[in-house]
C-alpha positions in Angstrom: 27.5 -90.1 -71.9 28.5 -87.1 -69.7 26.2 -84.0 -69.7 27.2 -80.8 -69.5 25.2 -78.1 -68.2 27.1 -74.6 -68.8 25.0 -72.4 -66.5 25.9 -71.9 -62.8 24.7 -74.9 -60.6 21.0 -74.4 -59.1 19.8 -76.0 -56.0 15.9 -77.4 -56.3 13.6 -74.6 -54.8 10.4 -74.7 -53.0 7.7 -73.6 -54.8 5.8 -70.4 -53.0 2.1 -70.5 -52.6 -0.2 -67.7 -52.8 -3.6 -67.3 -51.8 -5.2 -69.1 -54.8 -2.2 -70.3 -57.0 1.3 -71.8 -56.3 4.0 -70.2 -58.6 7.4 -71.8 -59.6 10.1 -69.0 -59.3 12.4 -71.7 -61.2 10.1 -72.4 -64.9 12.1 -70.2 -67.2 15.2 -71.2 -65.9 14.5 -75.2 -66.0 13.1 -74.7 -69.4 16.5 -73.0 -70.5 19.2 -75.9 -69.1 16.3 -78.2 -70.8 16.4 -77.2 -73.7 20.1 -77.5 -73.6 20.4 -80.6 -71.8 18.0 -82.1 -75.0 20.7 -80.6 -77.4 22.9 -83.1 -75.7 20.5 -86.1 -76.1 21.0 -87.3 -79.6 17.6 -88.8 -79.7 19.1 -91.8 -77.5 16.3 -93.9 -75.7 14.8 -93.1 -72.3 15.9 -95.4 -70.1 13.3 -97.4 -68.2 13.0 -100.3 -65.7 16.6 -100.8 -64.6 18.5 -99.4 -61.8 20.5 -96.0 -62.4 23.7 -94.6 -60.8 24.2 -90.5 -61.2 27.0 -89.1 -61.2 27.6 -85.5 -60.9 29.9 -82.8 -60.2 29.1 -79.5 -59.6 31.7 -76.8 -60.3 30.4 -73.3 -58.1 31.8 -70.2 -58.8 34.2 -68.1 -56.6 33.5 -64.9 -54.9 34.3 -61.9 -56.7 35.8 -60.7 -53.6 38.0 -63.2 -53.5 41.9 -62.2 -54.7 43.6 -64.1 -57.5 46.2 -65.8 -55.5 43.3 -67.3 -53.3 41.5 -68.1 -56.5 44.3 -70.1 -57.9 44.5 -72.1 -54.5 41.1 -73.0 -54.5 40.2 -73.9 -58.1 39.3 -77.4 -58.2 39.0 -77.9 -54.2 35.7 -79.2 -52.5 33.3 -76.7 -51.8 31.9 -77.6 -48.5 29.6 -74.2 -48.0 25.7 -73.7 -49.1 24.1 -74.6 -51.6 23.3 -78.1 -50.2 24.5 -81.1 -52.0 21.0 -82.8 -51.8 19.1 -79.9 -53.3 21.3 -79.4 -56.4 21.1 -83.2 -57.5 17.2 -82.8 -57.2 17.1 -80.7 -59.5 19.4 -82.6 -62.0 17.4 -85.1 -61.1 13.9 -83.6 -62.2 15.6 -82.1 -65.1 16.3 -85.5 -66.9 12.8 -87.0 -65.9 11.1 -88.2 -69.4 14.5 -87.3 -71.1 16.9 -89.2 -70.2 14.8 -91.8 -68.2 11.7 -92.5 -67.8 11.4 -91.4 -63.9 14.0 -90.4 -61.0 12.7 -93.2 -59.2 15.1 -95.0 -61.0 17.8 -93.5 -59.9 19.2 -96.1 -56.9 23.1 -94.8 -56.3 24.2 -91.3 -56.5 27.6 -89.9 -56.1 27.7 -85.9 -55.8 30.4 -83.6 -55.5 30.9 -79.5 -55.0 34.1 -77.6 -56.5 35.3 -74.5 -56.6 35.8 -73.3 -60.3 36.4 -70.2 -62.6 34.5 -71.9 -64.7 31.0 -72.8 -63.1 29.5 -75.6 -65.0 27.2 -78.7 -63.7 28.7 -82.4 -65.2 27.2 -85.6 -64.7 26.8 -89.2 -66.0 24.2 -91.2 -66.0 24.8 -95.0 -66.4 23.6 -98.5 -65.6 24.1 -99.5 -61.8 26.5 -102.4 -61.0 24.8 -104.8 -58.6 
């Protein structure tokens, strides 16, 4: 099943810690693409005990400052500029923890892609791996 997240694509961040409590910037904003990304579910089983492949595209947005014609030229191309690769798929990852599978240790391939878009949007699958 492909998942479709329709917000802009967020990179995992650290969490900040005070002098007696650690605070998570990111809460409302993971509870938010949860709730959507259990929307998309349809009650199927968490998977459990079996490898996992993710794959995931995510679709950044263009600068504002950008002009149409260089808009046009870019939509769709690889976006090869911050945020890092890595940090976006953790959060993907974390996102579908207990939802989708039973933990992201499960996950044993990943194949993870930045695009330019005019429409920003986060896409992935998540399916059995092929030894």
């Amino acid at each position: 099943m492909i998942y479709i997240l329709r917000t802009e694509p967020t990179p995992k961040a650290s969490a900040r810690h005070g002098k007696y409590r650690v605070y998570d910037g990111q809460r409302g904003l993971r509870l938010i693409q949860r709730v959507n990304l259990e929307n998309q579910h349809d009650d199927r089983p968490m998977l459990k005990d079996i490898p996992l492949k993710m794959i995931v595209t995510f679709h950044l947005p263009m600068p504002v400052s950008w002009s149409n014609a260089k808009r046009k030229e870019r939509d769709g191309k690889l976006h090869t500029s911050k945020p890092d690769t890595s940090n976006m798929t953790k959060w993907i990852e974390d996102l579908c923890t207990q939802l989708v599978y039973y933990d992201d240790c499960l996950i044993a391939q990943t194949v993870a892609e930045k695009r330019w878009a005019s429409d920003p949007r986060t896409e992935f699958t998540i399916v059995p791996c092929d030894e």
